[in-house]
FIBAGU-361654 format. One record per residue (C-alpha): residue number from 1; residue in one letter; x, y, z. Coordinates in steps of 0.001 Angstrom, whole numbers, plus 500000, padded with zeros to 6 digits. Layout:
BEGIN
ATOM,nr,rest,east,north,up
ATOM,NUM,A,X,Y,Z
...
//
This chain:
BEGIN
ATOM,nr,rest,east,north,up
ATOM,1,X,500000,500000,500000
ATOM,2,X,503211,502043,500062
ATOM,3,X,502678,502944,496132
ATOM,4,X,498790,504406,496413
ATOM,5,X,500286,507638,495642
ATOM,6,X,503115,507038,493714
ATOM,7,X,502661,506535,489990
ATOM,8,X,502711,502976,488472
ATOM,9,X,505643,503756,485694
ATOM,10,X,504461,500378,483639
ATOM,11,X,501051,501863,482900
ATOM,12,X,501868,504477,480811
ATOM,13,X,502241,504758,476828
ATOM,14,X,504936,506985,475918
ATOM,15,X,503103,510361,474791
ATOM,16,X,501448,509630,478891
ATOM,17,X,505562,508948,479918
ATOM,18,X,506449,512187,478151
ATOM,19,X,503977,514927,479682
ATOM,20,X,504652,513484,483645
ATOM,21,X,508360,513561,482910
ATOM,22,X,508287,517333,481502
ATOM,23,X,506482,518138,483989
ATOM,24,X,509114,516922,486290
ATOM,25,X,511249,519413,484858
ATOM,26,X,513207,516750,482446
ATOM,27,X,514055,516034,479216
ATOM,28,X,511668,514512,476773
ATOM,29,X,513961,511524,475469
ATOM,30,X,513905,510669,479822
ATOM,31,X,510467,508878,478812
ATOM,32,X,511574,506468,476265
ATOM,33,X,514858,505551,478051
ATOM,34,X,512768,505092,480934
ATOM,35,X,510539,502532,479074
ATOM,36,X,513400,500853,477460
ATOM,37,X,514963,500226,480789
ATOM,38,X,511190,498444,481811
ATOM,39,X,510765,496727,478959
ATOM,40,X,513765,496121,477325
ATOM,41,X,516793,495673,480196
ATOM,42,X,513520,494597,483049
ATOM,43,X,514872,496826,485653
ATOM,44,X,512981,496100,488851
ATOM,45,X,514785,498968,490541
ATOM,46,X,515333,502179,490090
ATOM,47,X,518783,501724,491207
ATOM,48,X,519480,499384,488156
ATOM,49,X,518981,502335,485843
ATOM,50,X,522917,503201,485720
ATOM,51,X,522669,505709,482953
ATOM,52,X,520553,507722,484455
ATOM,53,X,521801,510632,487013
ATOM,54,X,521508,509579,491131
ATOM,55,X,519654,512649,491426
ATOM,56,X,516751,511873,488832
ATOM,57,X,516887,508132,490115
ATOM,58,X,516222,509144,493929
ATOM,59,X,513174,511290,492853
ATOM,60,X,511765,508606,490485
ATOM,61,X,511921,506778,493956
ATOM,62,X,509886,509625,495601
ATOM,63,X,507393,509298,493180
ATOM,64,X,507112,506716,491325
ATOM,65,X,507115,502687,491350
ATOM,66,X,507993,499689,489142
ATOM,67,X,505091,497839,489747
ATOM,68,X,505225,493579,489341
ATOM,69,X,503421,490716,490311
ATOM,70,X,503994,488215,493044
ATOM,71,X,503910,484156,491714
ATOM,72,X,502013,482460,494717
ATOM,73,X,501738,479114,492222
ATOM,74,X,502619,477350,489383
ATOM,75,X,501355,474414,487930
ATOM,76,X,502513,472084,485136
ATOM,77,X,500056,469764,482681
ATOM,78,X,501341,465828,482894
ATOM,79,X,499730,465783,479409
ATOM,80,X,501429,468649,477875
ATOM,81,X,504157,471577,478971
ATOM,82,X,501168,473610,479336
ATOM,83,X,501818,475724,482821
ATOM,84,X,499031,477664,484627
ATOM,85,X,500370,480616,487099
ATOM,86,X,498891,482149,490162
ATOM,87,X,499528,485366,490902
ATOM,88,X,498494,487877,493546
ATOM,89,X,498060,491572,493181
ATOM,90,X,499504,494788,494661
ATOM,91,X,496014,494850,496901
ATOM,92,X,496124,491187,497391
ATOM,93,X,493225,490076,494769
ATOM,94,X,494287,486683,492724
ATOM,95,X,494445,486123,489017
ATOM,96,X,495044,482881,486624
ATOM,97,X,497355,482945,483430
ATOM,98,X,498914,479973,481256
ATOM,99,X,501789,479318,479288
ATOM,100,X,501105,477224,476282
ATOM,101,X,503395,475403,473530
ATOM,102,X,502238,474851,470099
ATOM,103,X,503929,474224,466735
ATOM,104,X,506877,476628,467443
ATOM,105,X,504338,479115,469087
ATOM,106,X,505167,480163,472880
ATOM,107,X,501585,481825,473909
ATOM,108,X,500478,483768,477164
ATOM,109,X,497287,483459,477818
ATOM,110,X,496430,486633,480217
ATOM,111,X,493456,487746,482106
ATOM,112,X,491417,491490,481952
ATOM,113,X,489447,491263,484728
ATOM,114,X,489345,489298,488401
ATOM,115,X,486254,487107,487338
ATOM,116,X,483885,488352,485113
ATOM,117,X,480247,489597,484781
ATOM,118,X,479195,487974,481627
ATOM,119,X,477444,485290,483735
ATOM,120,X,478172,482582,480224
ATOM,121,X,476956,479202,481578
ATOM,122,X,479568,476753,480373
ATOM,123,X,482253,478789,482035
ATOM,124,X,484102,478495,485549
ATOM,125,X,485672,481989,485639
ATOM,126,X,482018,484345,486118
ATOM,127,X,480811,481418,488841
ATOM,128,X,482770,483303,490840
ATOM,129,X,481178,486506,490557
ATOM,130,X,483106,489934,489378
ATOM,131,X,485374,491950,491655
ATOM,132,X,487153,494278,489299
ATOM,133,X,489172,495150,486010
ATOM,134,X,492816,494840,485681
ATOM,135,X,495318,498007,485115
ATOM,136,X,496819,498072,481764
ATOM,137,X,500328,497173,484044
ATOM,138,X,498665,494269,485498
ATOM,139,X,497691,492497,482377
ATOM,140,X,501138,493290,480775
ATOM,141,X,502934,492174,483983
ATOM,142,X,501134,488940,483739
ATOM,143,X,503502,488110,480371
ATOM,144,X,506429,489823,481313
ATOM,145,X,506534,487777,484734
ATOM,146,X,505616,484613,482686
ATOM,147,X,508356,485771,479960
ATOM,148,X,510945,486048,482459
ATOM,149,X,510041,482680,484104
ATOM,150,X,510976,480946,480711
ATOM,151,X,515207,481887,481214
ATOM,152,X,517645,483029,479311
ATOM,153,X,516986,482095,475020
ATOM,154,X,513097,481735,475423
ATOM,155,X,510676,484562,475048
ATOM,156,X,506573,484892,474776
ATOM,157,X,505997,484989,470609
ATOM,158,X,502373,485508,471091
ATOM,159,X,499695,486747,473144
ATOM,160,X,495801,486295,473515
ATOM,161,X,493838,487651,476020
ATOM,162,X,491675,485019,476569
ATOM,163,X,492154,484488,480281
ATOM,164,X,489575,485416,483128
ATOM,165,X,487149,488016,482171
ATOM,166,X,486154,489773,479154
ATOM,167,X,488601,492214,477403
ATOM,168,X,485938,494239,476464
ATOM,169,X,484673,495468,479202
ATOM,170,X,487675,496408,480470
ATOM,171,X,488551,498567,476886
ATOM,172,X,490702,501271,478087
ATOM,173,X,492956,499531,480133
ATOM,174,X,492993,496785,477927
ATOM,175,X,494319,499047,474902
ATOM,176,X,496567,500219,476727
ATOM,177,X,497859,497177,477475
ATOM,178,X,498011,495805,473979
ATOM,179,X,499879,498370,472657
ATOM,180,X,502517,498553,475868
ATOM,181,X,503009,495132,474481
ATOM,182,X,503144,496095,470363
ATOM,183,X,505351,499276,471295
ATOM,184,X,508997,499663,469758
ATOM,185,X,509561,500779,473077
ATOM,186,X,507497,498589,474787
ATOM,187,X,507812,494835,474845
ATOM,188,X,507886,494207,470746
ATOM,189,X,505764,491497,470070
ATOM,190,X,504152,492077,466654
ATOM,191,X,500464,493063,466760
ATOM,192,X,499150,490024,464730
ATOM,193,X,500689,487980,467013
ATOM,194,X,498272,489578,469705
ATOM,195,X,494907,488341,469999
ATOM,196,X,491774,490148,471887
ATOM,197,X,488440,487500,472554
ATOM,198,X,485405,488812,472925
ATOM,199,X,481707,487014,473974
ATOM,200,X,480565,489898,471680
ATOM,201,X,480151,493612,473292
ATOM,202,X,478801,495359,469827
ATOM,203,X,480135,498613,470856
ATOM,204,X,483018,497957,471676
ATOM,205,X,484143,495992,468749
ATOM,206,X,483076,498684,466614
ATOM,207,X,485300,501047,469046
ATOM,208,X,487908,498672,468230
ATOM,209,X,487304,498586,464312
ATOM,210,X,488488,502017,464683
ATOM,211,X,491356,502186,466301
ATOM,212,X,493068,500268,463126
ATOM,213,X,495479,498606,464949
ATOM,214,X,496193,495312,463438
ATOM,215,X,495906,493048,466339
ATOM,216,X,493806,490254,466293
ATOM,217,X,490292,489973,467019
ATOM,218,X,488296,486454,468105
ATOM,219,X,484929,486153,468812
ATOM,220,X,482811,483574,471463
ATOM,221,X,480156,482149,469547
ATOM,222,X,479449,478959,470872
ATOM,223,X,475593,478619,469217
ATOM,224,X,473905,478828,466027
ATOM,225,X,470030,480619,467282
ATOM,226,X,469543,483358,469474
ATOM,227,X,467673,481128,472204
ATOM,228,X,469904,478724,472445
ATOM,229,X,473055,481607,472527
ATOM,230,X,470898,483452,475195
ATOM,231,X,470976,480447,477977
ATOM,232,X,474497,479921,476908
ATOM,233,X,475746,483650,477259
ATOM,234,X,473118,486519,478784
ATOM,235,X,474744,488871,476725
ATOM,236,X,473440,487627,473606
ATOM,237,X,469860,489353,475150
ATOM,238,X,471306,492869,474053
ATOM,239,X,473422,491568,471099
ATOM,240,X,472505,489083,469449
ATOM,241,X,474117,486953,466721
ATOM,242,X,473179,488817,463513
ATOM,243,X,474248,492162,465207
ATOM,244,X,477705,490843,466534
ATOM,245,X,478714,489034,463155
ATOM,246,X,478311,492383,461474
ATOM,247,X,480443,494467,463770
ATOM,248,X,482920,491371,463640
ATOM,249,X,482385,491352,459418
ATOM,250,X,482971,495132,459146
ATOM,251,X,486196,494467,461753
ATOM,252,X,487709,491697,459555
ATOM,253,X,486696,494169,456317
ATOM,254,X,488369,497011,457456
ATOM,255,X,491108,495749,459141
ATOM,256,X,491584,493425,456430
ATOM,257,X,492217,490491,458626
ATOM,258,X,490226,487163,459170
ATOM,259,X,488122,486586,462230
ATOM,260,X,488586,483802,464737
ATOM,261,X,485734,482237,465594
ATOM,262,X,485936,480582,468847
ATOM,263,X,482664,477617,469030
ATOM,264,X,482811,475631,471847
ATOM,265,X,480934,472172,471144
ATOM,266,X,478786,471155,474267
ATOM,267,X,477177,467347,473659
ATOM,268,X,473714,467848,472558
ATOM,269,X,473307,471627,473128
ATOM,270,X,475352,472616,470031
ATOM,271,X,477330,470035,468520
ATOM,272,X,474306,469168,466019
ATOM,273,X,474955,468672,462396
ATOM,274,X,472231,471020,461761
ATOM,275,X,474025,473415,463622
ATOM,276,X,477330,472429,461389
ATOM,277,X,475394,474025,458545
ATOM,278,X,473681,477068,460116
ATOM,279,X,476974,478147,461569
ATOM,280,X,478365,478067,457630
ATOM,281,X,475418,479993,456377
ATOM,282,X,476415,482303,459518
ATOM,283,X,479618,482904,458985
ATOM,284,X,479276,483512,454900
ATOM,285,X,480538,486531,453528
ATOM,286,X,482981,486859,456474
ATOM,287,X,486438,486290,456006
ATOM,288,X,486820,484059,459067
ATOM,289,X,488602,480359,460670
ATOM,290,X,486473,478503,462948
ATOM,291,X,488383,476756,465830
ATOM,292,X,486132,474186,467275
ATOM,293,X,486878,473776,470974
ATOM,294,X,485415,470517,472741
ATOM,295,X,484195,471693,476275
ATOM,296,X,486244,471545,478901
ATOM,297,X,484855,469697,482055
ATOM,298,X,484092,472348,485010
ATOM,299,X,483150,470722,488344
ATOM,300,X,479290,470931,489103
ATOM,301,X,478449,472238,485568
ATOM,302,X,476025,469882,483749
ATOM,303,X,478114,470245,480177
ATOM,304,X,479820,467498,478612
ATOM,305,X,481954,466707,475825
ATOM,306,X,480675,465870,472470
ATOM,307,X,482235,462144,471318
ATOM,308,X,485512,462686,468339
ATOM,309,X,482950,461133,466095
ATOM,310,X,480235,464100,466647
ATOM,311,X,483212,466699,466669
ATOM,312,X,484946,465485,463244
ATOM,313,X,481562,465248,461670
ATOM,314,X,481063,469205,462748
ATOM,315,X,484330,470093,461317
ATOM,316,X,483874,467827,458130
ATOM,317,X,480480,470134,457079
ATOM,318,X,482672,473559,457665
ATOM,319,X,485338,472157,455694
ATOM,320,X,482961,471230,452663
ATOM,321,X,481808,474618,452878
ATOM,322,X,485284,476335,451848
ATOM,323,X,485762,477395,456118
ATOM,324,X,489251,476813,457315
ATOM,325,X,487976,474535,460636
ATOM,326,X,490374,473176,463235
ATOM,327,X,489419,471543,466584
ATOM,328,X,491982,473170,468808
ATOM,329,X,493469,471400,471487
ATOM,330,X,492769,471766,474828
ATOM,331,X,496048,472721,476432
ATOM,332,X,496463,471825,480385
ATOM,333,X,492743,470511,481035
ATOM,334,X,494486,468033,483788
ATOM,335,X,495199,471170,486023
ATOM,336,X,492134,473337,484728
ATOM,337,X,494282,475595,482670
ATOM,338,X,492360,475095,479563
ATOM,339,X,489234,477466,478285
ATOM,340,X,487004,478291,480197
ATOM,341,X,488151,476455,483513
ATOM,342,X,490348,479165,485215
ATOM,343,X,488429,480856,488636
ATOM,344,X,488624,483995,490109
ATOM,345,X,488799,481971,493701
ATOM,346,X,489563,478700,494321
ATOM,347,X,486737,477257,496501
ATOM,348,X,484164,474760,494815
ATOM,349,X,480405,475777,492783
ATOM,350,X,477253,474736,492971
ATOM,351,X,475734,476401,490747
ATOM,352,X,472348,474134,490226
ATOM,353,X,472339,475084,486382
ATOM,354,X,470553,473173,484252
ATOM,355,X,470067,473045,480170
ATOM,356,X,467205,471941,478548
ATOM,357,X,467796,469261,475522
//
């Protein structure tokens, strides 16, 4: 609690980094040597910034603060090298991230929020209840402590934000973070090799259509009809499927990139062959992959997994249809790493949710 008035030097873009140190009466370049010493050399004290005058260094400690995040756990998949991390916050709040491997790909999954309101049925993460958004430093803190964890030759290539909570509703902070991580000065990890999920805030995609960055966009689908994407996800109440695949269509049009379409199949809710072929007559027109994720078990939730029969059948109709469809692995389900199993707190749910066949 030291810090409450000090400012957090790790959540601030550099045109932010530039006014506060002016207005300390330095030099404009300070800012960007500043950041470079963050992101570039990880100084975790002031002290460790040896090009910079004893002077400036003893009033950054006055304040200022390096903010970072404190590993209480971590947690390796026998199945996989998939590794799920607990860490706890500067006011002693919890949050979930995991490492994953994959073809040559070293990916951080990070979280936005400490559990989330979106109240989606299928998912352990909102059971939880919401407490409160991350800072922009949090959620980049979460890869650089996870990046550094890795040792010397190994680095995070790429990012989604797909951990607890929804992006969206954090926007701000989560922009912020995004581009902390795409910044030359910042931690340099190319913006299409950053991905932001969504269960489908309208809005806020749109917001996001215009800020032309090129990082990735992926939606949560996870049904083909309104009622059946209402009991799955509330949300779909105030946007519903026709208006989210057109803010998602104009995204991948403007942007000129394809949307991922996350669909996670659920046995007999979803996973229908009739659904196989709405979901195609969805998703024409939209440049767009489908990855097909087979539901993760969550304890006292009454989904289940769809047989590899059922799953290969949905994924043989998209591929007819000209859709590039992959089922996507489920990385570190052993130690409830995978989507949609990480928790804002660790005690058990019984949640008493049902859904009607």
């Amino acid at each position: 609690m030291e810090n409450k008035k000090k400012i957090d030097l790790k959540g601030l873009l550099l045109p932010e980094f530039e006014n506060i140190v002016t207005s300390w009466g330095e030099k404009r370049y300070r800012a960007r040597q500043l950041m470079l010493w963050l992101y570039h050399k990880r100084a975790e004290t002031f002290e460790q910034m040896t090009d910079i005058s004893k002077v400036f260094r003893a009033k950054l400690n006055e304040i200022a603060y390096i903010s970072h995040l404190k590993q209480l756990a971590e947690e390796q998949s026998f199945l996989d090298e998939t590794t799920k991390y607990l860490f706890e916050l500067g006011d002693g709040e919890k949050v979930e991230s995991v490492l994953m491997y994959d073809d040559g790909r070293v990916t951080c999954c990070v979280s936005t929020q400490i559990g989330c309101a979106q109240g989606c049925a299928f998912c352990a993460t909102g059971a939880s209840g919401f407490v409160r958004n991350l800072t922009a430093s949090e959620i980049v803190n979460q890869v650089m402590t996870i990046d550094a964890d890795l040792g010397v030759g190994k680095s995070v290539t790429n990012v989604v934000l797909m951990g607890m909570g929804e992006p969206f509703a954090n926007y701000e902070n989560v922009l912020k973070a995004v581009k902390l991580m795409n910044a030359s000065e910042g931690l340099m990890i190319a913006a299409r090799k950053i991905t932001v999920s969504t269960s489908g805030l309208v809005p806020q995609i749109r917001r996001f259509t215009g800020e032309g960055t090129q990082i990735g966009l992926a939606v949560s689908l996870n049904a083909t009809t309104d009622e059946v994407r209402s009991r799955l996800m509330p949300n779909n109440r105030r946007y519903d499927i026709k208006e989210v695949l057109e803010a998602c269509k104009d995204w991948a049009l403007t942007i000129n990139r394809w949307l991922t379409v996350e669909y996670i199949l659920m046995k007999n809710v979803n996973d229908s062959l009739a659904d196989a072929r709405q979901l195609c007559k969805l998703l024409h027109g939209i440049p767009s992959k489908v990855n097909l994720i087979v539901y993760n078990p969550v304890e006292c939730l009454p989904f289940q997994r769809p047989g590899k029969e059922r799953v290969e059948q949905f994924r043989q109709i998209l591929a007819n249809a000209h859709f590039v469809a992959t089922v996507r692995e489920s990385r570190g389900i052993d130690i409830f790493a995978a989507c949609g199993q990480l928790r804002a707190k660790m005690e058990d749910y019984n949640l008493g949710l049902k859904i009607e066949d």
